[in-house]
C-alpha angles and dihedrals in degrees: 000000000000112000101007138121152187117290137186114311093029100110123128086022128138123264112203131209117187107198121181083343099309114111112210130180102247105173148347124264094244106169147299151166113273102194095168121014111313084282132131109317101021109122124254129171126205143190118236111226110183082072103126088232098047092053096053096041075060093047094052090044095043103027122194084017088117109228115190 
């Protein structure tokens, strides 16, 4: 939602993108500080995952998963 964030036991989580209606998996919940309650400017960091390489460092690891 607005104004909310990743939190502690989020890793390896999806991190989702809707563009023009369609809802697509953009990156993967990697790690952060939470200094109040996984709220607005608390720091996350994320993997982005539409990198060509990224993708096919997934695609050797989950074959026939189809990651586009």
């Amino acid at each position: 939602g607005n104004g909310s964030n990743s939190c502690a036991g989020d890793s390896g989580g999806p991190m989702y993108r809707t563009i023009d209606g369609v809802s697509s998996i953009v990156g993967v919940v990697s790690s952060g500080l939470a200094s109040s309650n996984c709220g607005a400017g608390d720091e996350a960091e994320y993997t982005y995952v539409k990198n060509a390489s990224i993708i096919s460092f997934l695609e050797a690891a989950a074959p026939g998963v189809g990651f586009q």
